[in-house]
N, CA, C and O atoms as a GROMACS GRO file, in nm:
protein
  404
    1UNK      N    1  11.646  10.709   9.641
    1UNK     CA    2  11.592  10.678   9.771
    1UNK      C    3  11.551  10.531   9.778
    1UNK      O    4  11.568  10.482   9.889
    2UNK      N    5  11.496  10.442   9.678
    2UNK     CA    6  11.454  10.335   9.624
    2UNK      C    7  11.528  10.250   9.669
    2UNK      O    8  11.499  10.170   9.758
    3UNK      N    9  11.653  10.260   9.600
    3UNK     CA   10  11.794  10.193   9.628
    3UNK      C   11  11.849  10.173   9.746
    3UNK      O   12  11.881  10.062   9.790
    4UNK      N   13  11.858  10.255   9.789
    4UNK     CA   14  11.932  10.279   9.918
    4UNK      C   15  11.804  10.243  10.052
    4UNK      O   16  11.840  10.182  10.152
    5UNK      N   17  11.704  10.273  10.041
    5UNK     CA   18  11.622  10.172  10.121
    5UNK      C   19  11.663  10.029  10.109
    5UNK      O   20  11.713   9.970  10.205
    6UNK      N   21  11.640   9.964   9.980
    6UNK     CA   22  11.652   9.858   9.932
    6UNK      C   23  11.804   9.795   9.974
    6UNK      O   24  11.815   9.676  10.003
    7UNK      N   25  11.925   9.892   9.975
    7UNK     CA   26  12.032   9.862  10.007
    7UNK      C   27  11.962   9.814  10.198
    7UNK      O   28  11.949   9.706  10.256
    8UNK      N   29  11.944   9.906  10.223
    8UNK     CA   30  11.949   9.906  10.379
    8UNK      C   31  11.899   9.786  10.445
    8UNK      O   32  11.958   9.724  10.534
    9UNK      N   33  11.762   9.752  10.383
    9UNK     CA   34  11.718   9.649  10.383
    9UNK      C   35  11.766   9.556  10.419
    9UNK      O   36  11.764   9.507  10.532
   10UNK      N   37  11.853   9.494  10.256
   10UNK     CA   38  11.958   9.406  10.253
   10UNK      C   39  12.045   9.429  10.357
   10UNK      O   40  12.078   9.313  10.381
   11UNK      N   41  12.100   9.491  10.429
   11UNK     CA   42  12.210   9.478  10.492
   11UNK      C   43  12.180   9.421  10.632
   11UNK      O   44  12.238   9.357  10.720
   12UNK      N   45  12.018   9.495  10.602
   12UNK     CA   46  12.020   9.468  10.796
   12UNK      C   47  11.944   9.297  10.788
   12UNK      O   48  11.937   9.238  10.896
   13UNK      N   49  11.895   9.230  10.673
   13UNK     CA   50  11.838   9.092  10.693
   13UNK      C   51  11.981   9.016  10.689
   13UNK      O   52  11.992   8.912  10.754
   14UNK      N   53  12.128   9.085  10.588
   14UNK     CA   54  12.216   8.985  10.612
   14UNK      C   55  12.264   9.014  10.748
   14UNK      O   56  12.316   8.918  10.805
   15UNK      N   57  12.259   9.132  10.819
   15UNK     CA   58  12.318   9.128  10.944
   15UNK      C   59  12.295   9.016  11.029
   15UNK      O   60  12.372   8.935  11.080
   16UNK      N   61  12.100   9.039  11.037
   16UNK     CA   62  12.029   8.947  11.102
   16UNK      C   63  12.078   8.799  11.110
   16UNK      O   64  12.102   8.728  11.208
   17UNK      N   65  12.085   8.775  10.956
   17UNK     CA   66  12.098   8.589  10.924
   17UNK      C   67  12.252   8.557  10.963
   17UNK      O   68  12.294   8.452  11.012
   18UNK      N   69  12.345   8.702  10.920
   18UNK     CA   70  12.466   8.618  10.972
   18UNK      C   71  12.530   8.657  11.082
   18UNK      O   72  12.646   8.623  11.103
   19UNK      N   73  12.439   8.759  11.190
   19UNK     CA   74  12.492   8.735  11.319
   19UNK      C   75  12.526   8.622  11.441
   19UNK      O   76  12.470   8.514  11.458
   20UNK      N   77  12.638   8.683  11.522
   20UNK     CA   78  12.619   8.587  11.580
   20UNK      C   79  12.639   8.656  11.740
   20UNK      O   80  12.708   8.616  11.833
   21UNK      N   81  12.547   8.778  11.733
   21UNK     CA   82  12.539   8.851  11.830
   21UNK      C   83  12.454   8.792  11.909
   21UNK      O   84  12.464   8.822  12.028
   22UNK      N   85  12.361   8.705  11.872
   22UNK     CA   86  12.242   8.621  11.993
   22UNK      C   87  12.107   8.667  12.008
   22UNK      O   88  12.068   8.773  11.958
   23UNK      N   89  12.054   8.610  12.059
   23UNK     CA   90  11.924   8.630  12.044
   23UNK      C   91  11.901   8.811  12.155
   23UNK      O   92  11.788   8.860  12.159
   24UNK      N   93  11.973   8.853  12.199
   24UNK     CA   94  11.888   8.962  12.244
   24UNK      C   95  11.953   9.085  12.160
   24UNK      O   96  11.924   9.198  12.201
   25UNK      N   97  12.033   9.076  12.054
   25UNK     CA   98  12.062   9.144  11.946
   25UNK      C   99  11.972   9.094  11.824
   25UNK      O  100  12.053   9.117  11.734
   26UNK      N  101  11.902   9.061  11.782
   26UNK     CA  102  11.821   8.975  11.721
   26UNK      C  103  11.633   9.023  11.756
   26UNK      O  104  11.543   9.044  11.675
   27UNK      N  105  11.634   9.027  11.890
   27UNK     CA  106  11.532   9.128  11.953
   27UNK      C  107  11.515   9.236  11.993
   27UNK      O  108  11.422   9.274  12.064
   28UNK      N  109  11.615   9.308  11.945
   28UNK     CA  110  11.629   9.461  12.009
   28UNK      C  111  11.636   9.497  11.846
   28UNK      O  112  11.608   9.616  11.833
   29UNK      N  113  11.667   9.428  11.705
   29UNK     CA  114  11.654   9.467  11.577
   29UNK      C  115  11.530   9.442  11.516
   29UNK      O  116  11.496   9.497  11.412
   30UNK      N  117  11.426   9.320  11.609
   30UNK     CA  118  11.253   9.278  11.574
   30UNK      C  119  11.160   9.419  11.634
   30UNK      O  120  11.048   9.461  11.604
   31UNK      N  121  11.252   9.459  11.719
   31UNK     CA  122  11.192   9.600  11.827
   31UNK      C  123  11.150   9.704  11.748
   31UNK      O  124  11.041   9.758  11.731
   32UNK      N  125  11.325   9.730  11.678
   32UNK     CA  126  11.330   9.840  11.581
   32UNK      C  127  11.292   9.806  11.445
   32UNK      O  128  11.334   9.892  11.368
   33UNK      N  129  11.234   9.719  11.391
   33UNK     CA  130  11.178   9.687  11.245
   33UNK      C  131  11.023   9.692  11.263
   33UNK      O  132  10.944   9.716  11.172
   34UNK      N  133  10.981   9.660  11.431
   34UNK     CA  134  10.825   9.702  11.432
   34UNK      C  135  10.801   9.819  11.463
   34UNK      O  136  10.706   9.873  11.406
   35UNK      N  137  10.870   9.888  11.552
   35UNK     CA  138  10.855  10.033  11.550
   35UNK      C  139  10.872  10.157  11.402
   35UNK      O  140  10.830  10.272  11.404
   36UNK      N  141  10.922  10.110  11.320
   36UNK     CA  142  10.973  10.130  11.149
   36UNK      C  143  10.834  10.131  11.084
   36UNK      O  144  10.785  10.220  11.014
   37UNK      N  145  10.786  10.028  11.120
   37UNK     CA  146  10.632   9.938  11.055
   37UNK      C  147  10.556  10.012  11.061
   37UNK      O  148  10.498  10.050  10.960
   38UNK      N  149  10.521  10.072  11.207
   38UNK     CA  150  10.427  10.171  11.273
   38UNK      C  151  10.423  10.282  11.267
   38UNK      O  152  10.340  10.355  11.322
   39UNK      N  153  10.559  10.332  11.165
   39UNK     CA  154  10.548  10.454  11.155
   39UNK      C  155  10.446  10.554  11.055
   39UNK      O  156  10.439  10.528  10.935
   40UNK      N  157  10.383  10.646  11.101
   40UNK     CA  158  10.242  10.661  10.996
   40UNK      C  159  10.308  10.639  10.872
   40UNK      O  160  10.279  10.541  10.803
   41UNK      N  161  10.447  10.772  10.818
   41UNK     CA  162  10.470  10.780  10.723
   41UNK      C  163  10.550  10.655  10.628
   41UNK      O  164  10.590  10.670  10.512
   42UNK      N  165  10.559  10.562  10.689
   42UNK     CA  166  10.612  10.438  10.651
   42UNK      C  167  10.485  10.345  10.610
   42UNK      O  168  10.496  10.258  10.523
   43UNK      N  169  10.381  10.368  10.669
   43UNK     CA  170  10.256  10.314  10.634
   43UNK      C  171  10.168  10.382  10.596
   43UNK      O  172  10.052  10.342  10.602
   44UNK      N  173  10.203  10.517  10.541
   44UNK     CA  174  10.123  10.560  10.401
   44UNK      C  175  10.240  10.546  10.300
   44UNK      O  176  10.192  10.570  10.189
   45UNK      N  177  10.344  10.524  10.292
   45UNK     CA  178  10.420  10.506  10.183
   45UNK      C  179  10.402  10.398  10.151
   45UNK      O  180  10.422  10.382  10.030
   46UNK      N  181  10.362  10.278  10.223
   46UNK     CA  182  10.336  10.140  10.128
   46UNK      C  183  10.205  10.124  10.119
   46UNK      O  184  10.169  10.021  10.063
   47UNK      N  185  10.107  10.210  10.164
   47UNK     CA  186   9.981  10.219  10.114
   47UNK      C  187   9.967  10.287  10.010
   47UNK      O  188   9.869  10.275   9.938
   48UNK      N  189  10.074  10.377   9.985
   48UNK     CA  190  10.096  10.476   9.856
   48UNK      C  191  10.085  10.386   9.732
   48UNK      O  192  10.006  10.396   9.639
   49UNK      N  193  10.202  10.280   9.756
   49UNK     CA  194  10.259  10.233   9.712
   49UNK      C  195  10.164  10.093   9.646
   49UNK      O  196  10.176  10.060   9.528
   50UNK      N  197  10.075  10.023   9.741
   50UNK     CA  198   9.980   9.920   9.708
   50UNK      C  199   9.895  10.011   9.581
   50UNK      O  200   9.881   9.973   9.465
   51UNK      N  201   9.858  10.107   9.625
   51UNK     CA  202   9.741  10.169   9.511
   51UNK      C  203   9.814  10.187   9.413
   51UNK      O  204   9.777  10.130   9.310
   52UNK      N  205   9.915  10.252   9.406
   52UNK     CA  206   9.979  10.202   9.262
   52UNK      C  207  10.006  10.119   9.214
   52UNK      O  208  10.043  10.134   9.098
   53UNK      N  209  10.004  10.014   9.257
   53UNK     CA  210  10.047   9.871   9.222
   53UNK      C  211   9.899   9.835   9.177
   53UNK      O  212   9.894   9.776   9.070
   54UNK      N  213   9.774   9.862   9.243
   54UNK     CA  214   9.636   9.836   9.186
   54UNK      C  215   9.618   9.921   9.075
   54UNK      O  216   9.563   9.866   8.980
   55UNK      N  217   9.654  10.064   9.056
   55UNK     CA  218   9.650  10.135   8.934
   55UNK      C  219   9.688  10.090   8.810
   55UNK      O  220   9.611  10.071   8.716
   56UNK      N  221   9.860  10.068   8.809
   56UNK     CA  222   9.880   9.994   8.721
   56UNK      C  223   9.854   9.863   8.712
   56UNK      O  224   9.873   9.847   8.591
   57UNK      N  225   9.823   9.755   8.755
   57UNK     CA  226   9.776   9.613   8.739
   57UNK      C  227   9.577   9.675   8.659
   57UNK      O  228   9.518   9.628   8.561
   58UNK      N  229   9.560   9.719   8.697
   58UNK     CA  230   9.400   9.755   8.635
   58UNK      C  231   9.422   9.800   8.468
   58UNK      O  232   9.361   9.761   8.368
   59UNK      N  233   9.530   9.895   8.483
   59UNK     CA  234   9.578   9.970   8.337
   59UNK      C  235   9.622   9.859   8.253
   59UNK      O  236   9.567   9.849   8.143
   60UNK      N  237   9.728   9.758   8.292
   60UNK     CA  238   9.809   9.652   8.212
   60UNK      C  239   9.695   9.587   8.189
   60UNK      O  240   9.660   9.608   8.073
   61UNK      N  241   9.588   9.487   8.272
   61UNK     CA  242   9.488   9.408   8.258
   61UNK      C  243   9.371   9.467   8.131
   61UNK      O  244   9.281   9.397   8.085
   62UNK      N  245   9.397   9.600   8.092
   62UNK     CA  246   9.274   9.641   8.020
   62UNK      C  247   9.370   9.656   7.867
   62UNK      O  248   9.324   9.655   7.753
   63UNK      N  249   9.476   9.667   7.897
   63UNK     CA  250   9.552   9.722   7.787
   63UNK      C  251   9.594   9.575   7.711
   63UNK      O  252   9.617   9.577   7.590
   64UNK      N  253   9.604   9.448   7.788
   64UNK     CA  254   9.599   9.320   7.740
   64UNK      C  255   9.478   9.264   7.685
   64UNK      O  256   9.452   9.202   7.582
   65UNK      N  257   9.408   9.306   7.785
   65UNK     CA  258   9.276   9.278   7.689
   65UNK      C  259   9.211   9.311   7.591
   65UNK      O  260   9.136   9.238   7.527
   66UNK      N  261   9.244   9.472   7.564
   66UNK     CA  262   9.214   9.516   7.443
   66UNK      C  263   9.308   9.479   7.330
   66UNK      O  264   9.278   9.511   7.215
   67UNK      N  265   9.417   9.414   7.357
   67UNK     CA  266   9.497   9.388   7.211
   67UNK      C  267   9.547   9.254   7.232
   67UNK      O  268   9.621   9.212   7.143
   68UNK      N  269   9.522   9.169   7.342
   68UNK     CA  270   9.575   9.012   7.287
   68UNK      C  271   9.430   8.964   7.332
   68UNK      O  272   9.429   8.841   7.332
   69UNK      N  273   9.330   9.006   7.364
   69UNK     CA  274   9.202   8.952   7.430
   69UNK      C  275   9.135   8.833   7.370
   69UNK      O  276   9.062   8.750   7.426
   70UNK      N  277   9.192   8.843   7.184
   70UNK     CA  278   9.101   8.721   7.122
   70UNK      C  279   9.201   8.622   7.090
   70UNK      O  280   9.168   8.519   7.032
   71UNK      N  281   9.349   8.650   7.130
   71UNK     CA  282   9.441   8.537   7.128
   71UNK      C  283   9.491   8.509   7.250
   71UNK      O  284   9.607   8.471   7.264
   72UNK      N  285   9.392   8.530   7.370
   72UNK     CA  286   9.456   8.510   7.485
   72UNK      C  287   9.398   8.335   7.540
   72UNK      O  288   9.280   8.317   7.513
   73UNK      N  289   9.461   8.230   7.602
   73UNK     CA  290   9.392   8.098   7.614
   73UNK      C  291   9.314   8.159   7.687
   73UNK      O  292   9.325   8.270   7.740
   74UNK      N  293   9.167   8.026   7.692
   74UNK     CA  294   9.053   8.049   7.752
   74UNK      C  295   9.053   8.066   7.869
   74UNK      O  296   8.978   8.163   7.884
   75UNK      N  297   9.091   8.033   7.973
   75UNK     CA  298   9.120   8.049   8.129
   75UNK      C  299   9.166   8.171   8.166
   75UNK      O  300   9.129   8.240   8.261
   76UNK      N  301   9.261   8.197   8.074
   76UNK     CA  302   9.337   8.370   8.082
   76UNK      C  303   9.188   8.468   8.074
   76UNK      O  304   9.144   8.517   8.178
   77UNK      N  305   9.158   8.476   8.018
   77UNK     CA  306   9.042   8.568   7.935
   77UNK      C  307   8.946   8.578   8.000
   77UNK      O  308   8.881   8.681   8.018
   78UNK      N  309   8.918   8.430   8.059
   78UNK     CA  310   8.789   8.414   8.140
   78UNK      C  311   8.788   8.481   8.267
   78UNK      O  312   8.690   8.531   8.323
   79UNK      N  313   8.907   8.475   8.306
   79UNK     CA  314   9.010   8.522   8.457
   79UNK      C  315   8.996   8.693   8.458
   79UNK      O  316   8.985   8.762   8.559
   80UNK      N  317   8.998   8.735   8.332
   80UNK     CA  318   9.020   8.898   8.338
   80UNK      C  319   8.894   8.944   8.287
   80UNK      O  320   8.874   9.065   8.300
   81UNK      N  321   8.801   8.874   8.230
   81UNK     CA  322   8.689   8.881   8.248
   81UNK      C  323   8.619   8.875   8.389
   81UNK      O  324   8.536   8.946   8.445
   82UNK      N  325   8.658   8.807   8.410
   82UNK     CA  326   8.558   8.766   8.610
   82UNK      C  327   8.590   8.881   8.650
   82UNK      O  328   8.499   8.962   8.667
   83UNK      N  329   8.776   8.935   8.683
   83UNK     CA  330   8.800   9.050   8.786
   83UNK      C  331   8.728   9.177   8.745
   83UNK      O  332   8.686   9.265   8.821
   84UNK      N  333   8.719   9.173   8.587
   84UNK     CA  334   8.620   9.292   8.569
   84UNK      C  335   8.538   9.304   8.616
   84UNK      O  336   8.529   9.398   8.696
   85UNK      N  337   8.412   9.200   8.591
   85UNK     CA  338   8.308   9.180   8.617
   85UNK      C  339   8.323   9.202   8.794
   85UNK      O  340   8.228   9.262   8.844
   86UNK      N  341   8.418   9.165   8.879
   86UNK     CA  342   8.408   9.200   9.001
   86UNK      C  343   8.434   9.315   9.073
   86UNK      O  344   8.424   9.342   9.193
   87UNK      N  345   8.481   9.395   8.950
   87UNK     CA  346   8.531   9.558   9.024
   87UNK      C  347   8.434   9.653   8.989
   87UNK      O  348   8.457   9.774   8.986
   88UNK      N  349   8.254   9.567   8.944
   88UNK     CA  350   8.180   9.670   8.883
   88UNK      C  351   8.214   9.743   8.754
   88UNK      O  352   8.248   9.860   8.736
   89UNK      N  353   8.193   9.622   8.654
   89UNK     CA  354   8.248   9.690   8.514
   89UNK      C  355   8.376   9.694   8.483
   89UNK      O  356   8.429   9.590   8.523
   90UNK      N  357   8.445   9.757   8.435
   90UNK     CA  358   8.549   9.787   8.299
   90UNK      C  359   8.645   9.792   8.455
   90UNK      O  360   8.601   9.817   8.567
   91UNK      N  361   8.795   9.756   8.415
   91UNK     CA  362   8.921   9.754   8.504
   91UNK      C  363   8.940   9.939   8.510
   91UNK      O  364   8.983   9.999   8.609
   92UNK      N  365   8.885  10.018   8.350
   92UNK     CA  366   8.951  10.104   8.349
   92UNK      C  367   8.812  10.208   8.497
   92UNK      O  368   8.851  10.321   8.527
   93UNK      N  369   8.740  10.182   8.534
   93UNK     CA  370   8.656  10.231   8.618
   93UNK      C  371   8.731  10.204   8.749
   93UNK      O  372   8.743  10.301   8.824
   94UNK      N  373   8.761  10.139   8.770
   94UNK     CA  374   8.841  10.132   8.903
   94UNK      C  375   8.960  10.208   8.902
   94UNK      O  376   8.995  10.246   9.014
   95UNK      N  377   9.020  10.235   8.821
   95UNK     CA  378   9.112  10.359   8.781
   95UNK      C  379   9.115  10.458   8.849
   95UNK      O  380   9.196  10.512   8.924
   96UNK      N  381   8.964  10.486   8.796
   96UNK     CA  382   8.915  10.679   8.793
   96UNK      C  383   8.847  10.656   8.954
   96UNK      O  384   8.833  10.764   9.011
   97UNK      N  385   8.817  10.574   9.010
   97UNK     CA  386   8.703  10.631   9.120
   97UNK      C  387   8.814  10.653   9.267
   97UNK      O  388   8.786  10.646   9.387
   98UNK      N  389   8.922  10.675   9.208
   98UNK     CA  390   9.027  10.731   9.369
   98UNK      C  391   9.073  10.612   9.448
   98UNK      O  392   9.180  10.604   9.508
   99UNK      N  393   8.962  10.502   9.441
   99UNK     CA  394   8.984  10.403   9.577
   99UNK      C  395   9.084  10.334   9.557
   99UNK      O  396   9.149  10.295   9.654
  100UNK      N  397   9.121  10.301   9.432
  100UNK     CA  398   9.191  10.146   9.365
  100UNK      C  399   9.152  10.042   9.455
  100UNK      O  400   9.232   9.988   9.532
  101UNK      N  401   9.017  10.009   9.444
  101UNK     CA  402   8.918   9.869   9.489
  101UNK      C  403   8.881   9.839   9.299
  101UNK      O  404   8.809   9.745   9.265
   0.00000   0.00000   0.00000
């Protein structure tokens, strides 16, 4: 399903860039890409999709830190230190509490 979105995608931005259907073919495809946008289930699938992207970025960030944390340069370290410190404690707490905040 991944793919073939991803195909579709592609086809319809090269349509876009290499038409030469004109501008009210051009706005009748901005019509149908915002109506796409708005669709609930299209916008809980990339809200699905953000929280997993915060799930795992929280998981990788804790899992680096626990095993390159004392060979990581200082700026790195300091950096994944702060976001901790800003999600209320440990990356792996933002995990567990449902929100991915």
């Amino acid at each position: 399903m991944r793919y073939r979105l991803t195909f579709m995608t592609g086809l319809a931005v090269g349509y876009v860039l290499g038409s030469r259907a004109g501008r009210e073919r051009y706005e009748q495809l901005r019509r149908m890409a915002r109506q796409a946008a708005q669709n609930p289930a299209v916008r809980n699938a990339a809200e699905s999709a953000a929280q997993s992207g915060r799930q795992a970025a929280s998981k990788a960030a804790v899992t680096v830190d626990s095993k390159f944390g004392d060979r990581l340069p200082g700026p790195v370290s300091e950096r994944v230190r702060s976001l901790r410190e800003q999600r209320g404690g440990t990356a792996a707490s933002a995990v567990e509490d449902g929100w991915g905040t």
